[in-house]
C-alpha positions as semicolon CSV with decimal commas, in nm:
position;residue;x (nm);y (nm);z (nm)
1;X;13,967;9,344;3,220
2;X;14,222;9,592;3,047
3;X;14,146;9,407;2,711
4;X;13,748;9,434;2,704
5;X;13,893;9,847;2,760
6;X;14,058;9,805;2,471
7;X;13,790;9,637;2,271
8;X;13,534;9,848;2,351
9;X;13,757;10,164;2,228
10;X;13,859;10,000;1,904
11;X;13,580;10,051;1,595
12;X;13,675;9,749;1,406
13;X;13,555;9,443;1,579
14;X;13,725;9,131;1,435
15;X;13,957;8,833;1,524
16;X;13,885;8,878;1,900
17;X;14,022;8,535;1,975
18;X;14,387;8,645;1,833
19;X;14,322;9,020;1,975
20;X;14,300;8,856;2,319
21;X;14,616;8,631;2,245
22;X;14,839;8,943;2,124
23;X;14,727;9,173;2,378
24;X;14,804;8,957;2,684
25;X;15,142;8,907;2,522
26;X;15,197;9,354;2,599
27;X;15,350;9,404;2,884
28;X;15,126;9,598;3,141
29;X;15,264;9,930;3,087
30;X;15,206;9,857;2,713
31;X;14,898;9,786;2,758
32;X;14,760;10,101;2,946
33;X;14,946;10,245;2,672
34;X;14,773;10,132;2,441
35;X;14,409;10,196;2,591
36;X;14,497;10,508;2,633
37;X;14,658;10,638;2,322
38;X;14,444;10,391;2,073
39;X;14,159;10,721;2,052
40;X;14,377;10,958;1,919
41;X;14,471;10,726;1,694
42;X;14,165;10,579;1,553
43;X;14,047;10,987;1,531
44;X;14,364;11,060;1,327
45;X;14,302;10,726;1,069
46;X;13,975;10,891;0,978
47;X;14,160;11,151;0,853
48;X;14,375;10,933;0,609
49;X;14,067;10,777;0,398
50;X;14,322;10,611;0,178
51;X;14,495;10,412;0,462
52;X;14,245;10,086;0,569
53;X;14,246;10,049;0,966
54;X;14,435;9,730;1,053
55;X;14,275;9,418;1,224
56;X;14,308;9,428;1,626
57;X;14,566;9,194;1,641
58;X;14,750;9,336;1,370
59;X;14,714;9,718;1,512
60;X;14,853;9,523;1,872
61;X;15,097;9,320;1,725
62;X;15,248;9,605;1,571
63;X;15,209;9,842;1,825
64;X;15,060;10,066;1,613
65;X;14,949;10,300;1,927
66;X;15,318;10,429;1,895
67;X;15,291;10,560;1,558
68;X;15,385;10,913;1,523
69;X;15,042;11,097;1,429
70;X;15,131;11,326;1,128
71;X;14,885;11,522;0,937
72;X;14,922;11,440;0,597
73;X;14,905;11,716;0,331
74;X;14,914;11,497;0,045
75;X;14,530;11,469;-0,137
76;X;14,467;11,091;-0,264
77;X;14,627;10,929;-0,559
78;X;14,926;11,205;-0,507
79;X;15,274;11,033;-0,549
80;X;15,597;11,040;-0,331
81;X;15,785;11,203;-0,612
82;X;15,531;11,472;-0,712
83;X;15,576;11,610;-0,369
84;X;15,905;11,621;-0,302
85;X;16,205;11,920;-0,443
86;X;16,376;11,868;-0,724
87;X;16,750;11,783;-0,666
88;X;16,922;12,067;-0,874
């Protein structure tokens, strides 16, 4: 089935029994979607060693496939402010 797809792809196997619950709740589109983007996106999180990878459910519920993949210039333990312009 299109969820043992999914499970297979993503690294972090926990809470299957409310993975399976959220991901029959995606519509089908969503959930080709979601096989097919959820690489790129667990190859991108391995860049960001800061951020922790989400629990199945969680990264379906939020439909976290649709995040917008950013490389992030900031090192760890940088702040918002210390990289933004100053106003003046």
């Amino acid at each position: 089935t299109l969820f043992y797809d999914f499970w297979g792809i993503y690294d972090y196997k926990v809470g299957k029994p409310e993975s399976i619950k959220a991901f029959f709740k995606l519509k089908a589109h969503e959930m080709k979607e979601c096989i097919e983007k959820t690489p790129a996106w667990i190859e991108h999180i391995k860049t960001e060693s800061w951020r922790k990878k989400p629990y199945p459910a969680t990264y379906i519920n939020q439909k976290r496939w649709q995040d917008e993949l950013v490389a992030s210039n900031k090192s760890i333990g940088e702040s918002e402010s210390s990289s933004m312009m100053p106003l003046n």
